[in-house]
N, C-alpha and C positions, 0 to 999 in steps of 0.2 A: 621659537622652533620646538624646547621642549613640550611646553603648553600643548604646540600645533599633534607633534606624535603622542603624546597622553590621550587626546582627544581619539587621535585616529584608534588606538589601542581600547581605550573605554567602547568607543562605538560597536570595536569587531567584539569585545567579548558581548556585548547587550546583544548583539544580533546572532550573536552565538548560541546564546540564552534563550532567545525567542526562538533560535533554530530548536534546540532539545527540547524546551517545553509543549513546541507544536509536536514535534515528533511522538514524544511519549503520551501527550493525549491521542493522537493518529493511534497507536498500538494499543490504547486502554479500549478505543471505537472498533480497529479490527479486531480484540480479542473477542468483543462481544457479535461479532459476525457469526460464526461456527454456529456457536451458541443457539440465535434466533436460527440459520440456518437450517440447522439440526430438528428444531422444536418444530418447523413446519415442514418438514423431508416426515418427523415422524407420526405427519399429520394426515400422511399418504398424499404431499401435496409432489410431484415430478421436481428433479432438481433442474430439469432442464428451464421447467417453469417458475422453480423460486429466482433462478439469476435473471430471467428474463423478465418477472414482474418487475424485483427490484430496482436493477437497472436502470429500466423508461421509467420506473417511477420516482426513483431518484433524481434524473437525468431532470424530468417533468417540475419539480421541485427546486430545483437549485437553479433554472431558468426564472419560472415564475418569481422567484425572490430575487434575483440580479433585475430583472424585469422593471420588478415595481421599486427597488432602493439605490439602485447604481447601474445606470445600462452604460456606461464607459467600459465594462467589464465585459461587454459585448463583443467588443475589439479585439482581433486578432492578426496581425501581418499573414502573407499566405504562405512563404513556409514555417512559422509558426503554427500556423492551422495545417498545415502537411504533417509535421513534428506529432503535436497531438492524436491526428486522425490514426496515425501509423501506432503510435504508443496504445490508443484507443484498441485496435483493433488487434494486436497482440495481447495487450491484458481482458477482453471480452473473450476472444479464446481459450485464454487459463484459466477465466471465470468459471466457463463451461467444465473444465476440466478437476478445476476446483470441485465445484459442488456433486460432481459425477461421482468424484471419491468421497465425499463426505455422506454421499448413501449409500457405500460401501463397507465403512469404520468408524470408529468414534471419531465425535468430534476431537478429543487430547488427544488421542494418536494423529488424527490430518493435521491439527496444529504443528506438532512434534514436528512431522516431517516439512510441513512448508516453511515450518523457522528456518531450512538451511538454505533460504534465499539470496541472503547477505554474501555466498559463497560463490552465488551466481553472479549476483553483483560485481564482486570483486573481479570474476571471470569475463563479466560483456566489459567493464569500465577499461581494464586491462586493453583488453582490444580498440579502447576508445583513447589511448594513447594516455590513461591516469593512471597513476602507480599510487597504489598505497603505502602507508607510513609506517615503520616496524609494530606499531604500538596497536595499528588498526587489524596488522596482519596477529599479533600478540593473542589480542581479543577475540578474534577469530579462530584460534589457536584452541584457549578455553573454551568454547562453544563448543567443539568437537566431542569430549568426554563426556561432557554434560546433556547432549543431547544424545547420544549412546546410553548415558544411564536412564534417563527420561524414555526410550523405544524399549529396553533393554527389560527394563522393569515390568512393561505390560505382559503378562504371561495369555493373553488372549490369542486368538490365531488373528491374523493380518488379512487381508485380502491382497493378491499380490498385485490386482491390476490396478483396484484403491492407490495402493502404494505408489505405483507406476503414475499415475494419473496426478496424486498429490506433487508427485516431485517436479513432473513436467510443468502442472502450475507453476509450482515457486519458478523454475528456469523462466516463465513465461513473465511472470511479477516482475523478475529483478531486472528483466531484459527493458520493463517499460521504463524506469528509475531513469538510468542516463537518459534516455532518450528525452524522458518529460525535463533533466534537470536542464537539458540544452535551452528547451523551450523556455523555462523559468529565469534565466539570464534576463531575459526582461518583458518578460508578461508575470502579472499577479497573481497568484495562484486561485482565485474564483475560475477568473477567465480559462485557465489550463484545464480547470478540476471541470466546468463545465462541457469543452470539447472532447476531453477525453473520454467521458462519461456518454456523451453523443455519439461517440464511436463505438464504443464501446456497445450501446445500443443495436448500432448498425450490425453489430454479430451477433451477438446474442439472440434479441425478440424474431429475424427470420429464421435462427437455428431452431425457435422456440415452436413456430409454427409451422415451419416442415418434419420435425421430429413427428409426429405424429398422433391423431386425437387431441389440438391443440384445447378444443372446448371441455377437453372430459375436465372437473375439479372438483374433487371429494365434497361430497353433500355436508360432513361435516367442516362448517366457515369456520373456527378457530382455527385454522392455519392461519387467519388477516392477519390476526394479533400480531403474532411472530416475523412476519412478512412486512408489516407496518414497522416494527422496532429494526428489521432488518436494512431496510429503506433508509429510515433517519440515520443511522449507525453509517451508512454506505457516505452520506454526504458528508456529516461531519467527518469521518474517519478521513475522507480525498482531500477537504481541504485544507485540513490541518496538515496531512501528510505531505502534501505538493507547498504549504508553508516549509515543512521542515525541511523537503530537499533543496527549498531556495536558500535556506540559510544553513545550511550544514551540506550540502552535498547530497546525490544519493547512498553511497556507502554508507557514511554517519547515521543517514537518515533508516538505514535498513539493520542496524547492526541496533541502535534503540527501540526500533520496530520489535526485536525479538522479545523485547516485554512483553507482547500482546499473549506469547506462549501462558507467561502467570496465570493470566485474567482466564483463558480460554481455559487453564485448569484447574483451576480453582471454581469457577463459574458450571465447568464439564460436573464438575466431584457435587456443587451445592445442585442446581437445576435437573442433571441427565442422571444425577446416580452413579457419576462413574469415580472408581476409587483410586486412590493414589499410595503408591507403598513409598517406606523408609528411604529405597535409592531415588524414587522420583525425587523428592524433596532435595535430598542432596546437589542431582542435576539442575534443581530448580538454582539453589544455593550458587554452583559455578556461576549460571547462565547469569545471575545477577554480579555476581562478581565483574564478569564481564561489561556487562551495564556499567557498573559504578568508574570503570575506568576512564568513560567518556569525561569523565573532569578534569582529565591531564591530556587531551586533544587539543593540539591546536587549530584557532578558527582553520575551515578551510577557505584558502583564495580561490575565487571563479574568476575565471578571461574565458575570453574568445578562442577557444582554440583552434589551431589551424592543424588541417589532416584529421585523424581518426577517423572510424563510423559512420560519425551524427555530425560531421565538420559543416554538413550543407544544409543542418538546421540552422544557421549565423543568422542572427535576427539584423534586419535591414537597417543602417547609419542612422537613419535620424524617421521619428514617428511623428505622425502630424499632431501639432502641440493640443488641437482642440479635441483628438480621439485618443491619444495617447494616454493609457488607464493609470497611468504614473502620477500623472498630476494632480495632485488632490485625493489620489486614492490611501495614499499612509505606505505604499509600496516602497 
């Protein structure tokens, strides 16, 4: 019996492990999003255009390889694929929103401000019948100064509707997290990372080509470059990300996410030029503080929960053993 719980206890911390390590690769790929983001927005290429190449062409990419190395990962239950499409098409809207403010302000100011996604999180999961842990709420506590002294510091002007448009993103981010972690109770995260990314599609590329002058594209082609690193960044970054919230949770998953802040300014300060004073550093200093706490988290348990939200995401009793992406996938 003891042997039996040691085993159980070793398993959740290893899958715990796998949860943070997916996560904070996921933050190190979106930090570098802005980034390329930025570098083709200042390439005169439309932001409406950089999320809408991206996207299909992400979307395009991450097909063709399930395609040719694993098509079990094809499989989806239908509300499963409801779960997705809905999540899909809430974060293709923030997308839009996203990048709408990132050609308004620096990229480390848009970071700054969409780091306080986690707050949202906490806010949609809250309504989804999950309570967070003093320790989760602690952490989130710390973030709060830290990213005050991090906005506080830029002495630049703001754009306010940038600003406005950055935060509704994040609301729009954190709102997809629960929803995709219901889906992720028992689909693999390819499979999620792919429909969601398909829906996602589905807003984006017609918002792209009714916006207006869809053909017009700067005769100067170095925007591909940036647009191509953007691309690869969008896939890794999903499906490491949609690993972590199957093994940590969304909130876990969003609260280590906030690393991506580093990268994006550290990355802003070496490629864009843009400079960081004595209190950034400090705020950076907190924010990791906060980070490092996630070592005294307990794994989180996932069930089926009944009521909330996303209740009637519940994935169906039993999947058919020969399409069922479990089997054999290392899931």
């Amino acid at each position: 019996m003891d042997q039996a719980i040691s085993s159980v206890k070793r398993k959740a911390k290893t899958q715990q492990q796998k949860g943070v390590n997916a996560a904070l690769l996921s933050a190190f790929f979106l930090g570098l999003a802005p980034i390329f983001g930025k570098l083709a927005i200042n390439q005169n290429l439309n932001p409406i255009a950089v999320v809408a190449f991206r996207t299909l062409f992400a979307t395009i990419l991450l097909f063709v390889f399930i395609l040719i190395f694993n098509r079990k990962y094809l499989y989806i239950y239908p509300v499963g694929l409801a779960g997705c499409m809905l999540a899909g098409w809430i974060n293709g809207l923030g997308s839009l929103f996203y990048y709408q403010a990132l050609g308004k302000i620096d990229a480390g100011v848009g970071q700054l401000l969409y780091s306080l996604y986690p707050f949202f999180v906490v806010f949609w999961m809250m309504l989804d019948h999950q309570r967070p842990g003093k320790l989760t709420l602690t952490r989130l506590v710390i973030t709060l100064p830290a990213v005050f002294l991090l906005i506080k510091a830029n002495g630049n002007s703001v754009d306010i509707i940038g600003v406005l448009e950055m935060l509704l993103a994040a609301a729009l981010y954190a709102l997809h997290l629960p929803i995709n972690q219901r889906v992720l109770l028992d689909m693999p995260a390819p499979t999620v990372t792919l429909y969601t990314l398909l829906a996602m599609s589905a807003i984006v590329v017609p918002t792209y080509f009714f916006s207006g002058n869809p053909g017009e594209l700067p005769l100067d082609t170095q925007f591909w470059w940036p647009l191509l690193g953007l691309t690869l960044v969008t896939v890794f970054s999903r499906v490491t990300l949609f690993l972590g919230v199957k093994s940590l949770g969304g909130l876990q998953t969003a609260i280590l996410g906030l690393s991506e802040l580093l990268v994006t300014i550290f990355l802003a300060h070496l490629w864009l030029g843009e400079h960081l004073s004595t209190s950034q550093w400090l705020g950076a200093a907190l924010l990791m503080s906060s980070l490092l706490l996630v070592a005294f988290e307990r794994p989180m348990q996932q069930s089926n929960r009944q009521g909330g939200w996303f209740s009637w995401l519940s994935p169906p009793t039993q999947l058919p053993p020969d399409l069922d992406p479990r089997h054999g996938s290392g899931q």
